[in-house]
VEXKETOR-716448 format. One record per residue (C-alpha): residue in one letter; x, y, z. Coordinates in pm, 1 decimal, always signed. Example, Ala and Ser with C-alpha at 12.3 -4.5 7.8 and 13.67 -1.06 7.14 Angstrom:
<rs>
+---+----------+----------+----------+
! r !       c1 !       c2 !       c3 !
+---+----------+----------+----------+
! a !  +1230.0 !   -450.0 !   +780.0 !
! s !  +1367.0 !   -106.0 !   +714.0 !
+---+----------+----------+----------+
</rs>
This chain:
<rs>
+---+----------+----------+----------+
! r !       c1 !       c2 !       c3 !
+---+----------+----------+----------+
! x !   -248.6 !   -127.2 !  +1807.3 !
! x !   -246.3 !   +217.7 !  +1669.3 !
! x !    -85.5 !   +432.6 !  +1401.1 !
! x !    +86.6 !   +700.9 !  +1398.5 !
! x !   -107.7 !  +1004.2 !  +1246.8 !
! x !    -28.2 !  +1033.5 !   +893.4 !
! x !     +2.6 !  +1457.6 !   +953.3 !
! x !   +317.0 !  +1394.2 !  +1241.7 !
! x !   +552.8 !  +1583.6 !  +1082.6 !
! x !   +754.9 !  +1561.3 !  +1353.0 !
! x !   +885.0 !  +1233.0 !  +1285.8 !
! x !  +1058.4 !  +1140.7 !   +995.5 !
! x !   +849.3 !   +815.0 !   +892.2 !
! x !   +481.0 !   +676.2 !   +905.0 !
! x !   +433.7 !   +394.1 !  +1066.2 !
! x !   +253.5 !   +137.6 !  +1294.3 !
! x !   +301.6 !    +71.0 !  +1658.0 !
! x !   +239.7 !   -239.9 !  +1919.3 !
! x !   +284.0 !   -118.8 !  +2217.2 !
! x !   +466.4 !   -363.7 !  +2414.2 !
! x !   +207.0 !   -610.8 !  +2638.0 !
! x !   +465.1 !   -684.5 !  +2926.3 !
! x !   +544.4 !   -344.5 !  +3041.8 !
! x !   +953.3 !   -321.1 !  +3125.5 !
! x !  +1185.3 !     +3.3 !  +3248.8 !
! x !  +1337.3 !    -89.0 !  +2946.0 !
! x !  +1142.0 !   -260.4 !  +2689.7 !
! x !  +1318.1 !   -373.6 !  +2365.1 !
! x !  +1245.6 !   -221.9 !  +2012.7 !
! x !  +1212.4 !   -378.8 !  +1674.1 !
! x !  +1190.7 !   -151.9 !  +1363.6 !
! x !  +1015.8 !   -366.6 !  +1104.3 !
! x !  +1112.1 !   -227.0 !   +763.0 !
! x !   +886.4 !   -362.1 !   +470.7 !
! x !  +1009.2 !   -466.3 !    +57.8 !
! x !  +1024.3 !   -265.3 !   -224.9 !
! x !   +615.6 !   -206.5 !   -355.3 !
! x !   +480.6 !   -286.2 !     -1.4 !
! x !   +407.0 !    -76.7 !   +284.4 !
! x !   +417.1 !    -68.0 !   +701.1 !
! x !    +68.9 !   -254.6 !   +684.0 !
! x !   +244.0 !   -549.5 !   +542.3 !
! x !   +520.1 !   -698.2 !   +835.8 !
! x !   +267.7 !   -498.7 !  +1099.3 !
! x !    +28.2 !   -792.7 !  +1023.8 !
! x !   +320.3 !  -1021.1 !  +1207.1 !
! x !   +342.0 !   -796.6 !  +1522.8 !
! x !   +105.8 !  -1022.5 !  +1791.0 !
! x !   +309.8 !  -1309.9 !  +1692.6 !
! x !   +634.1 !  -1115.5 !  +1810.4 !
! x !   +750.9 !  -1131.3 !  +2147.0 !
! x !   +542.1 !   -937.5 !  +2436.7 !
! x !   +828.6 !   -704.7 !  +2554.5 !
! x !   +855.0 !   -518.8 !  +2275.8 !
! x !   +776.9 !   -237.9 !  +2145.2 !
! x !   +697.4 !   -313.1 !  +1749.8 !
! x !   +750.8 !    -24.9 !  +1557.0 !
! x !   +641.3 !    -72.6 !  +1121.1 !
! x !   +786.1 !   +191.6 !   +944.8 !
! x !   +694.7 !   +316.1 !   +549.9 !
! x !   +940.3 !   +344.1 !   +355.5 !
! x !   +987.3 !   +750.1 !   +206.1 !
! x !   +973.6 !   +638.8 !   -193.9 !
! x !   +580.5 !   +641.5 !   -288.6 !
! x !   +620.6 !   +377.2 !   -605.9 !
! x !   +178.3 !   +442.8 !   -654.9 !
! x !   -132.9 !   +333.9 !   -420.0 !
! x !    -46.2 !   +183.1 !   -100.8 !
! x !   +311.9 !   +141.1 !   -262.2 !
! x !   +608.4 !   +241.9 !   -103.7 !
! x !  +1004.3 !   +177.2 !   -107.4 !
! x !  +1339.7 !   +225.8 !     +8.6 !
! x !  +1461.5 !   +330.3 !   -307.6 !
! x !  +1366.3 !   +257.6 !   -685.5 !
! x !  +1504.6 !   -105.5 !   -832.3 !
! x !  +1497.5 !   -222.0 !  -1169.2 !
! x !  +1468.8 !   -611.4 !  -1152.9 !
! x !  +1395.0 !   -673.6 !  -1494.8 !
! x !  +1728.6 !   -774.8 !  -1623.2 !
! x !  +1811.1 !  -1092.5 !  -1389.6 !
! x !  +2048.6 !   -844.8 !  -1176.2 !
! x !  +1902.7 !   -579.3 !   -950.3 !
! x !  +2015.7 !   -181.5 !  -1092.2 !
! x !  +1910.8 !    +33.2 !   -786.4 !
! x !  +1875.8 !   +405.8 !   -726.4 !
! x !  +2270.9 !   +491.3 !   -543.9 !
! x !  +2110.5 !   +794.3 !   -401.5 !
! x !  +1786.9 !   +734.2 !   -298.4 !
! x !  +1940.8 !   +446.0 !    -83.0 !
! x !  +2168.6 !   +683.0 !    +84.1 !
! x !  +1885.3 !   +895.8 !   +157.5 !
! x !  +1700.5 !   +627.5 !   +315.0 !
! x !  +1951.1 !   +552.3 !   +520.9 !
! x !  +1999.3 !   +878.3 !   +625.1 !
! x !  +1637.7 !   +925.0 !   +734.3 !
! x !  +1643.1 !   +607.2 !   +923.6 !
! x !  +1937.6 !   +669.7 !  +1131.7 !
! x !  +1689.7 !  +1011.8 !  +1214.5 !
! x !  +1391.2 !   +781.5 !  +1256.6 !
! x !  +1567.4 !   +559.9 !  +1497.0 !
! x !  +1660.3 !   +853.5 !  +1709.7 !
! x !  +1295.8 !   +988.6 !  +1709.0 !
! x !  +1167.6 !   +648.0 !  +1793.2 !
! x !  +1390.6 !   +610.1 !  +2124.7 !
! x !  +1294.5 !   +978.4 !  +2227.7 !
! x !   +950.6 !   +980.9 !  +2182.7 !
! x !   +924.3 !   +673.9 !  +2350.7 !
! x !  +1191.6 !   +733.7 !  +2631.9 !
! x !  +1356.2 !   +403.6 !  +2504.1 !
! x !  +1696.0 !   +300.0 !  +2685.0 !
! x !  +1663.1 !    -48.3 !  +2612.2 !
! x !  +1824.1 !   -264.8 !  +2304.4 !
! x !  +1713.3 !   -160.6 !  +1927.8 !
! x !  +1669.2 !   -385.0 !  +1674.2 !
! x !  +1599.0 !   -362.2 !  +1304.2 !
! x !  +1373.5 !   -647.7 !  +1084.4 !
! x !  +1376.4 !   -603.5 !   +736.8 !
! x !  +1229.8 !   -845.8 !   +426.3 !
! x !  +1400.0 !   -826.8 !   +146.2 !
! x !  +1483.7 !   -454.0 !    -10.1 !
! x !  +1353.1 !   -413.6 !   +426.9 !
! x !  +1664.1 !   -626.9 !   +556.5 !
! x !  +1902.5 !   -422.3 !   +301.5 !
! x !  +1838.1 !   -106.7 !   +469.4 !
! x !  +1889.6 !   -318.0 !   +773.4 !
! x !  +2267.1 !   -410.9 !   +648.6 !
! x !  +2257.5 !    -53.1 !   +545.4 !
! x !  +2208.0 !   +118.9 !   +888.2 !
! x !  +2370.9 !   -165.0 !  +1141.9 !
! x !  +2660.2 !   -232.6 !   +964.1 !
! x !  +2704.1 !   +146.8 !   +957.1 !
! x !  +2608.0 !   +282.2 !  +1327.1 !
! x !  +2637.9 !     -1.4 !  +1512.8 !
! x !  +2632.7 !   +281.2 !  +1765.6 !
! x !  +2233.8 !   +318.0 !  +1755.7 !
! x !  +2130.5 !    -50.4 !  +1681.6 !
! x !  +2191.5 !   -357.7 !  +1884.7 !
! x !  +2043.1 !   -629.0 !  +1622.3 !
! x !  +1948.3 !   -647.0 !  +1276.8 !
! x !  +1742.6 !   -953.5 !  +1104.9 !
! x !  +1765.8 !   -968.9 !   +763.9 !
! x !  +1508.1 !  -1227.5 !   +574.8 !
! x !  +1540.2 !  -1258.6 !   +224.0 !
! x !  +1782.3 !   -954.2 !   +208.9 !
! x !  +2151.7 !   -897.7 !    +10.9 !
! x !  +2411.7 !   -699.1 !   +162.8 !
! x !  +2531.4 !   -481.1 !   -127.8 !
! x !  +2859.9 !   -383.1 !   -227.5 !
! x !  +2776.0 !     -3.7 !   -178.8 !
! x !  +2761.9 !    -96.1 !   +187.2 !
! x !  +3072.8 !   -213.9 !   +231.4 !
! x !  +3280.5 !   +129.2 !   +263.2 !
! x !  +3037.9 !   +250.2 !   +541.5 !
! x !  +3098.1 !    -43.8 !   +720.9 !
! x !  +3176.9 !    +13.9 !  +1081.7 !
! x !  +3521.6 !    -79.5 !  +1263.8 !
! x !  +3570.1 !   -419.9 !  +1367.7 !
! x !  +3575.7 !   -350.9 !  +1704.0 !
! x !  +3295.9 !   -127.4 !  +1702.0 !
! x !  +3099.3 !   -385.8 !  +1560.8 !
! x !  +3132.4 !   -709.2 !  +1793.6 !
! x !  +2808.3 !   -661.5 !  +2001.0 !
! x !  +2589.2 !   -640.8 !  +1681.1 !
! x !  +2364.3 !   -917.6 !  +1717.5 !
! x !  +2220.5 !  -1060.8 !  +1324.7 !
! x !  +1996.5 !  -1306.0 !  +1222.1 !
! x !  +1997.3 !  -1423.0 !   +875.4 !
! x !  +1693.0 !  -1608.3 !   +732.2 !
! x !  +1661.4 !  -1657.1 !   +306.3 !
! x !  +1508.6 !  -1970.1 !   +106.1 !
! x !  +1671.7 !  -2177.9 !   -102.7 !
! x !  +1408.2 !  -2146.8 !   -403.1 !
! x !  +1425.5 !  -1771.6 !   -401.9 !
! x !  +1346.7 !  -1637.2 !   -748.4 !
! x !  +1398.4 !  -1255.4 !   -667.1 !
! x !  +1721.4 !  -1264.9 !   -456.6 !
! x !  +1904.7 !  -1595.6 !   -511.6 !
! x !  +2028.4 !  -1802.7 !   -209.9 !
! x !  +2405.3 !  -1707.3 !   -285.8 !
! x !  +2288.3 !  -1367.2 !   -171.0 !
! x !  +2232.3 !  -1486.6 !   +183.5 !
! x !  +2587.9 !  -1702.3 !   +148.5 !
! x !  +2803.3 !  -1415.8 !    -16.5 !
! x !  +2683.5 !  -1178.7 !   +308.3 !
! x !  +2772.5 !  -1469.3 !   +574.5 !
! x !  +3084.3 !  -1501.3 !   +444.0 !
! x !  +3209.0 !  -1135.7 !   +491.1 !
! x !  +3056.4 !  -1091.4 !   +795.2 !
! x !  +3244.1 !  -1369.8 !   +874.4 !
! x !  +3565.4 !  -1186.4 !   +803.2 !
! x !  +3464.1 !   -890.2 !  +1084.9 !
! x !  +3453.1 !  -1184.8 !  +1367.7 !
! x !  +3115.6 !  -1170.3 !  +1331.4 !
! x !  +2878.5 !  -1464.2 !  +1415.7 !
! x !  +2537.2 !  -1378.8 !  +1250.5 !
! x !  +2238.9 !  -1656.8 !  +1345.2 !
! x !  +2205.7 !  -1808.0 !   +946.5 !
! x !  +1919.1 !  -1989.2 !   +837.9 !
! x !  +1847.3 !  -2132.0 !   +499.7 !
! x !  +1462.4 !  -2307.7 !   +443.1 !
! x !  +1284.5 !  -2482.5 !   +115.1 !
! x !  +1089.3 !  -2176.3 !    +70.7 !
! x !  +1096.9 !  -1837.3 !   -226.2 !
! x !  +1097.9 !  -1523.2 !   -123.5 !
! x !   +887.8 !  -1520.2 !   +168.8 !
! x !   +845.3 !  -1538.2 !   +529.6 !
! x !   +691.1 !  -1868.5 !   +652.7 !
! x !   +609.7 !  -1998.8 !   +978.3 !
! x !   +972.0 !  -2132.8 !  +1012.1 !
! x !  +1158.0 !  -1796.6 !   +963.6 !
! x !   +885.8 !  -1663.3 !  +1233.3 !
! x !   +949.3 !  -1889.5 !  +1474.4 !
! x !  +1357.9 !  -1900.9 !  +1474.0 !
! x !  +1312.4 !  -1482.4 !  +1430.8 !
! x !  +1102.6 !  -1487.2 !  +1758.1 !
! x !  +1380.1 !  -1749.2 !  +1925.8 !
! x !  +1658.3 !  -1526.7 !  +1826.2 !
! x !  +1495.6 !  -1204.5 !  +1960.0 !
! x !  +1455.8 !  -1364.2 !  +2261.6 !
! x !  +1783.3 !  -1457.1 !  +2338.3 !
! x !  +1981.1 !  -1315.6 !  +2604.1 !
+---+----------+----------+----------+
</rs>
């Protein structure tokens, strides 16, 4: 395993790399995007446990918070209801879409794409998919919310049909409550979507369980 140098300007993210340990014409790749205060280190550390054809790819996110801190975007969590930075979002989003595109050049990938995001990770995930459905083939989305600012950059229906999502969140989460994970179901529901959903007695976290039915899903035809 091996980073990418922090001085590559020529991509539009830091980040961590696995290459993949089956080699494939067309390996698979799965952009792991890390929660707000965290940093690529953090879902990296899952990477060996992640299927062999793949290409694991743990990006930073652009928003330096302090040391070994990074984010999507600034969130204020202190009042029970999450107030978030509109623009900074966007921005991420933006660079992402770039990111993915640098990704599958520099690695000559013509295989499927997939994002993985925990928590503020798998709202970027909503973020991007939902949006170019056109660059990613899956999203997984563990302990995540699909917010209302998403909504209006939501793709076409049809557009969206071969986006494969799996949805993991615990019950007992104290940061993003359950009915997060419920409320997002339910309107993908109304795109004919069919997202994998998964509830567990867990808080905001990713146990052994959520690995294990992440890894299933991924490899599924």
């Amino acid at each position: 395993m091996s980073q990418c140098m922090a001085n590559d300007t020529t991509m539009a993210l830091n980040y961590l790399v696995r290459e993949p340990k089956i080699k494939s014409e067309k390996p698979p790749v799965l952009i792991l995007l890390h929660g707000v205060g965290s940093n690529e280190q953090d879902l990296f550390s899952l990477a060996n446990r992640l299927p062999d054809n793949f290409l694991v790819i743990s990006a930073r996110g652009p928003i330096r918070l302090g040391e070994n801190s990074f984010a999507w975007y600034q969130v204020d969590l202190s009042t029970g209801k999450p107030v978030f930075n509109a623009e900074q979002l966007e921005n991420s989003r933006a660079v992402l879409i770039r990111f993915i595109d640098q990704i599958k050049k520099k690695y000559h990938l013509s295989g499927d794409v997939y994002l993985g995001g925990f928590s503020q990770g798998g709202i970027m995930s909503y973020s991007v998919g939902l949006s170019r459905p056109d660059l990613v083939d899956g999203i997984a989305v563990m302990s995540g919310r699909l917010l209302e600012e998403t909504k209006p950059q939501v793709a076409a229906k049809d557009k969206l049909q071969a986006l494969k999502i799996f949805i993991s969140h615990g019950v007992n989460d104290p940061v993003l409550n359950i009915q997060y994970a419920r409320n997002s179901v339910a309107y993908l529901k109304t795109l004919n979507l069919k997202p994998t959903y998964k509830e567990y007695p867990a808080v905001h976290t990713i146990n052994n369980d959520m690995l294990l039915d992440l890894v299933k899903w991924l490899k599924e035809p």
